[in-house]
C-alpha positions as CSV (number, residue, x, y, z in Angstrom):
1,X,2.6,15.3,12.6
2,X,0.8,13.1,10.1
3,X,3.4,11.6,7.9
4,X,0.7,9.8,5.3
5,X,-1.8,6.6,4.5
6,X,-0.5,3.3,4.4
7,X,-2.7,0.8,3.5
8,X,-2.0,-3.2,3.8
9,X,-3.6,-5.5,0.7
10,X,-3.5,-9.3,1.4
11,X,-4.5,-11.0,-1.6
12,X,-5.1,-15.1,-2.1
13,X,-5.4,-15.9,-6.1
14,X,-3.9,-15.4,-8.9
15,X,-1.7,-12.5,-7.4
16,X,0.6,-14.4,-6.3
17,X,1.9,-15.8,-9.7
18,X,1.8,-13.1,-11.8
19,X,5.5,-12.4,-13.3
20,X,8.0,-9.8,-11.8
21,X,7.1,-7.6,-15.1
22,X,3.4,-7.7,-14.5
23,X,3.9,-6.8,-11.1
24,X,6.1,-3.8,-12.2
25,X,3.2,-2.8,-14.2
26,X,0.9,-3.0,-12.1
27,X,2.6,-1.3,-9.4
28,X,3.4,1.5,-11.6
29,X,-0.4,2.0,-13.4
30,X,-0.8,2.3,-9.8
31,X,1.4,5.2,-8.5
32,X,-0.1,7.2,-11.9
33,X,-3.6,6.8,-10.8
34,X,-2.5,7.6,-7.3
35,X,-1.1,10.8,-9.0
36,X,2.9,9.7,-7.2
37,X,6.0,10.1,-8.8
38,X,8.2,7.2,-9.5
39,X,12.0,7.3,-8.3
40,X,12.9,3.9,-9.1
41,X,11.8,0.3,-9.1
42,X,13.2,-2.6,-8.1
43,X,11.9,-6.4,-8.7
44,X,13.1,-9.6,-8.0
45,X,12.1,-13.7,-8.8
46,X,13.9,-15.8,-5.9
47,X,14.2,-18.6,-8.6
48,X,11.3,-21.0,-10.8
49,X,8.2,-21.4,-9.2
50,X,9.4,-19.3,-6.3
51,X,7.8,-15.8,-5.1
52,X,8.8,-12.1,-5.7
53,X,9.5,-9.1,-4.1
54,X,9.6,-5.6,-5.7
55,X,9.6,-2.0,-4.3
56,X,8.7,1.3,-6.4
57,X,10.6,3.7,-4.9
58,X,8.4,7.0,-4.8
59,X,8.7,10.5,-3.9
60,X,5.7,10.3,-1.7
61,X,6.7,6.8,-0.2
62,X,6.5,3.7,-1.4
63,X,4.1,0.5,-3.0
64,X,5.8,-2.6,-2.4
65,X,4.8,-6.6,-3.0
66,X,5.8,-10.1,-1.9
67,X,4.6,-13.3,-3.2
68,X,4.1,-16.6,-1.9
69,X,3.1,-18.4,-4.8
70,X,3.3,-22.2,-3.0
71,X,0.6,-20.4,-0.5
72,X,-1.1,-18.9,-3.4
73,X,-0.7,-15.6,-1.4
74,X,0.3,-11.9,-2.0
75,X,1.2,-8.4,0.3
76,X,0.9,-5.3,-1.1
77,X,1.9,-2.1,1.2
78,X,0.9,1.2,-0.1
79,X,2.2,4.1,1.8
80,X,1.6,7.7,0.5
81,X,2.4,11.1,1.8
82,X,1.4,14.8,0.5
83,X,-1.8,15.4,-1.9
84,X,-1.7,11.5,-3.6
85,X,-4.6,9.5,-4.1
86,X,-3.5,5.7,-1.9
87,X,-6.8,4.6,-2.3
88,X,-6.8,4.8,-6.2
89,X,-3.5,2.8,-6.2
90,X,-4.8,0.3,-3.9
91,X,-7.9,-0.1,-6.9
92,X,-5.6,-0.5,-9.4
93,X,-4.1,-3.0,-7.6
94,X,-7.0,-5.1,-6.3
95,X,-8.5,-5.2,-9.7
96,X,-5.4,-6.5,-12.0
97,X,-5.5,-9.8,-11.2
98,X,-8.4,-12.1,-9.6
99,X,-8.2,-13.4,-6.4
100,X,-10.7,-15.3,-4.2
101,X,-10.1,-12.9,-1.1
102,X,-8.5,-10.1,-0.4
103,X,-8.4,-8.0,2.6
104,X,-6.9,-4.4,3.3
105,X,-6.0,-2.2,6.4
106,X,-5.6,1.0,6.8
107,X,-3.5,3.0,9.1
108,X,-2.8,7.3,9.3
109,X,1.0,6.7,10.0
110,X,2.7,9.7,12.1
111,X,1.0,11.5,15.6
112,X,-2.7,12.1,14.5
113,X,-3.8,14.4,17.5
114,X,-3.9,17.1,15.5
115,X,-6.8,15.7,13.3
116,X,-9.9,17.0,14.6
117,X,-8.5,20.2,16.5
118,X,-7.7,21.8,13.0
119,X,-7.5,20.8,9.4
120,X,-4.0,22.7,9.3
121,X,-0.5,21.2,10.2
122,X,2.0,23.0,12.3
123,X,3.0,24.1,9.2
124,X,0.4,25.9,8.2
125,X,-0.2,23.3,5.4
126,X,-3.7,21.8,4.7
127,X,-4.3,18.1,6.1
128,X,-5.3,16.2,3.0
129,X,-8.8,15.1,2.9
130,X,-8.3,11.6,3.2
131,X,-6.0,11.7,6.4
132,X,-8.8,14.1,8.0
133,X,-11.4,10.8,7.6
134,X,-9.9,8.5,9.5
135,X,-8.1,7.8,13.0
136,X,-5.8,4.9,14.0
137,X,-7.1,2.8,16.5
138,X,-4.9,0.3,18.9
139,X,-5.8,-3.2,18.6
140,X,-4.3,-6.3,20.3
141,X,-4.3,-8.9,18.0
142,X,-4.8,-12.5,19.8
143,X,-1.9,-14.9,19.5
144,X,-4.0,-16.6,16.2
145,X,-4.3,-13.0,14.5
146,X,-1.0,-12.5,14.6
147,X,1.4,-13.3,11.6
């Protein structure tokens, strides 16, 4: 069963200030290029100066974002089921603010041992074209790596 593309965006710059209301906007510009469909939204400022957390709600998944703005840091999680376009969302994203790094990872989310065997699901349905690109792999992070 392949249940979508999630992709991870860690972002150090000017992400991490922008307002909840440009992050709304951004988010959403994003699900529309993504071609998703907005359910709801949700975004909140922990107080002045402080960071913010919103979630759009979609009917493929999700796009969600926390700031750290006293690290000058940002995560972004984009996940995406069914025929949407994750990687035009995590563009959108990337580019609406600058940053001096960012980094992204990618992970097929559900049981991909199907991928490669056939380009159908036990359904019958099609694997999109983007889930039939890429394979997780297992990595062990070192203690250092890890968050």
């Amino acid at each position: 069963m392949i249940a979508g593309k999630h992709i991870i965006i860690e972002c150090e710059g000017e992400h991490a200030h922008l307002s909840e209301q440009d992050l709304e906007s951004i988010l959403s510009r994003a699900a529309d290029a993504a071609g998703a469909s907005i359910l709801a939204s949700h975004f909140h400022r922990f107080g002045p100066r402080q960071g913010v957390t919103g979630v759009l709600v979609l009917a493929e998944s999700h796009i969600t974002v926390h700031t750290w703005p006293e690290y000058n840091y940002a995560a972004f999680d984009v996940f995406m089921c069914g025929v949407c376009e994750p990687d035009r969302a995590v563009e959108i994203i990337i580019t609406a603010a600058k940053t001096i790094k960012v980094k992204t990872n990618t992970i097929i989310r559900g049981t991909p041992t199907t991928i490669g065997e056939s380009n159908t699901l036990s359904t019958g349905l099609p694997i999109p074209e983007y889930l039939q690109t890429n394979a997780n792999q297992e990595h062990r992070l070192n203690e250092q790596e890890q968050l």
